[in-house]
C-alpha positions in Angstrom: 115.3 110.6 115.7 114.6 106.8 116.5 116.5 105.4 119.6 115.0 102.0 119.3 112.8 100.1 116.8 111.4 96.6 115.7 112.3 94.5 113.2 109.5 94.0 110.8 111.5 92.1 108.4 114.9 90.1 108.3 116.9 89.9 104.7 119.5 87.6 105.7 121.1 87.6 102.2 119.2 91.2 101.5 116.9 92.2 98.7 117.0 89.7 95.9 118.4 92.7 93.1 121.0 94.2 95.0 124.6 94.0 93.9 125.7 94.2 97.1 124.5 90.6 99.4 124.5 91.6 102.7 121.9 90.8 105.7 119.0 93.8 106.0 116.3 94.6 108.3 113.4 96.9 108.1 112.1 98.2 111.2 109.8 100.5 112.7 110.7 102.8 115.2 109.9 102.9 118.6 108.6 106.7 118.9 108.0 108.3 115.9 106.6 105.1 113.8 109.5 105.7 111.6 110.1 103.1 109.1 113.6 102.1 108.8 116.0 99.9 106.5 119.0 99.4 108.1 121.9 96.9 107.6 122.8 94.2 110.3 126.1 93.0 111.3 127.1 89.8 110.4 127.2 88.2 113.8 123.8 89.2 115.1 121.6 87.3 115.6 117.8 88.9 114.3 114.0 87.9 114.9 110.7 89.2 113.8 109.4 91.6 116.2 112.6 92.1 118.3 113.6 95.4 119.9 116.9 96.7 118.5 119.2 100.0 119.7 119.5 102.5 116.2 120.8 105.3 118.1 124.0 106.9 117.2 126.5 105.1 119.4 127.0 101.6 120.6 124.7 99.5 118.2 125.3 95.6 118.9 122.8 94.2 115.7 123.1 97.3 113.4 125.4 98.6 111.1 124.4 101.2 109.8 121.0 103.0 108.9 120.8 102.5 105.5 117.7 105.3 105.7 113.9 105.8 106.1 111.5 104.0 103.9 107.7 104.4 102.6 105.4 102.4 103.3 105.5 100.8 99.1 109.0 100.5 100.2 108.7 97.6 102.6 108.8 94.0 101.5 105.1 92.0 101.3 106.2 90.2 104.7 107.1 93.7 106.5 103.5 95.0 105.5 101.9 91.9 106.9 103.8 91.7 110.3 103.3 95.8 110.6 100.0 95.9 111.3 100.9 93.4 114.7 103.5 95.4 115.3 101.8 99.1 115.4 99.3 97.1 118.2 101.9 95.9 120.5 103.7 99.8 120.1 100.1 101.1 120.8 99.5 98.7 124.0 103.3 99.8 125.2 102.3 103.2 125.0 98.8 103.0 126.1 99.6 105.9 128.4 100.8 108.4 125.9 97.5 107.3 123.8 94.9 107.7 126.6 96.5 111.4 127.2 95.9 112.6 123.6 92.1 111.4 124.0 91.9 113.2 127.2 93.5 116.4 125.6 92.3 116.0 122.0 91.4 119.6 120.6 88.9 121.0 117.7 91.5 121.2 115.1 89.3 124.0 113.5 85.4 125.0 113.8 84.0 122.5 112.1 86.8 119.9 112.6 87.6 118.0 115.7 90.9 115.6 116.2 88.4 113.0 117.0 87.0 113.3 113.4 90.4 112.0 111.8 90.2 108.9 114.1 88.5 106.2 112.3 85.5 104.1 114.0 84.7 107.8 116.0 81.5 109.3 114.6 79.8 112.2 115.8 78.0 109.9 118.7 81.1 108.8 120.0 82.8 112.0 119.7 80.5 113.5 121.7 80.4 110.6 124.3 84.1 110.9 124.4 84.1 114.4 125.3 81.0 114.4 128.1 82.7 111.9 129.4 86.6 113.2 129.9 85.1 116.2 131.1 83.2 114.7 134.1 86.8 112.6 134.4 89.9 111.9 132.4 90.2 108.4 130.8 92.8 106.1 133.0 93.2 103.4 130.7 91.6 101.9 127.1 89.7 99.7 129.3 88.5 102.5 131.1 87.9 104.0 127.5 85.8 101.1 126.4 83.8 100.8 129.2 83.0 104.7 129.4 82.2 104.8 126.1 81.6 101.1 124.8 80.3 102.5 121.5 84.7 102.2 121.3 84.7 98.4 121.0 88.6 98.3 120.4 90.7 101.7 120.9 94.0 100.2 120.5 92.7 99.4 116.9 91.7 103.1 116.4 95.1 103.8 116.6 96.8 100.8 115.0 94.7 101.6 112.1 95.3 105.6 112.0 99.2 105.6 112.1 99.1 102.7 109.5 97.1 105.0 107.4 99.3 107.8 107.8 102.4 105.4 106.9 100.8 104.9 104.0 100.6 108.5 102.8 97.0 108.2 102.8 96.3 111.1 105.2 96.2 115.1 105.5 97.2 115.5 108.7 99.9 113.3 110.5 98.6 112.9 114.5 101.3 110.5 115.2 104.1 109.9 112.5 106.4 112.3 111.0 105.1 113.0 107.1 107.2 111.6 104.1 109.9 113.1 103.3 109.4 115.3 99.4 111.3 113.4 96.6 114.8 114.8 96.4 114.7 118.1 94.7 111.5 119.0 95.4 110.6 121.6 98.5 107.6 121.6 100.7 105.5 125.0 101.2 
């Protein structure tokens, strides 16, 4: 469950068909990469990018949770401001980041966790690993520079969870996997 998120998009008068006007958001949330639709109250005061509370009590600019969204869900302007969004969460938890690349693990024999990161070939996969073993990565600067075949790690990541938001992936490193349509069970 989502504690905090961003505000991708502001509906101040809400989506265009619904019956009901009221002021929406969609967000993305701070841990999980959740994506969000919540409604606001009508006395808050909302920006692009800001850091709202979705927890359970105590909410000062949400409602209510109106529930989680797809990716196809979000509005043209949310799926253009994402992408700057899933970089700043990435840079705020540059820590967490640099941890799974120092403890990344063969996910099978002939499959690595590196391989599902895009930009990492086999060259860099095996720089990345000759490297962490002589010393653990500190930072993505210290990433880049160790292995500079890695020109931009934050965007490894930014573009990863942005594919698994959109469904396009197998395995989900980093977001939780869509929810099955109503009705239908998962195996």
């Amino acid at each position: 469950m989502e504690d905090y998120a961003w505000v991708i998009e502001y509906l101040p008068a809400g989506h265009a068909n619904a019956i009901k006007k009221e002021p929406m958001v969609q967000l993305l949330g701070t841990k999980f990469f959740t994506l969000l639709e919540a409604s606001v109250h009508p006395n808050a005061s909302i920006v692009l990018g800001q850091r709202v509370y979705v927890g359970k009590e105590g909410r000062e600019e949400i409602d209510h949770i109106k529930g989680r969204l797809k990716y196809d869900d979000l509005t043209n302007g949310a799926r253009e401001f994402l992408p700057v969004m899933l970089k700043k969460a990435v840079q705020e938890k540059e820590d967490g980041f640099v941890n799974f690349i120092n403890n990344a693990r063969p996910i099978s024999i002939r499959v690595h966790t590196f391989d599902l990161l895009p930009g990492i070939g086999k060259k860099s996969m095996q720089a990345l690993l000759k490297e962490r073993e002589e010393k653990p990565f500190e930072s993505f600067e210290d990433l880049h520079k160790r292995v500079p075949a890695l020109a931009d790690p934050v965007g490894i990541f930014v573009h990863r969870i942005l594919s698994e938001l959109m469904g396009d992936e197998k395995y989900f490193l980093f977001t939780k996997p869509p929810a099955p349509p109503r009705g239908q069970r998962r195996f």
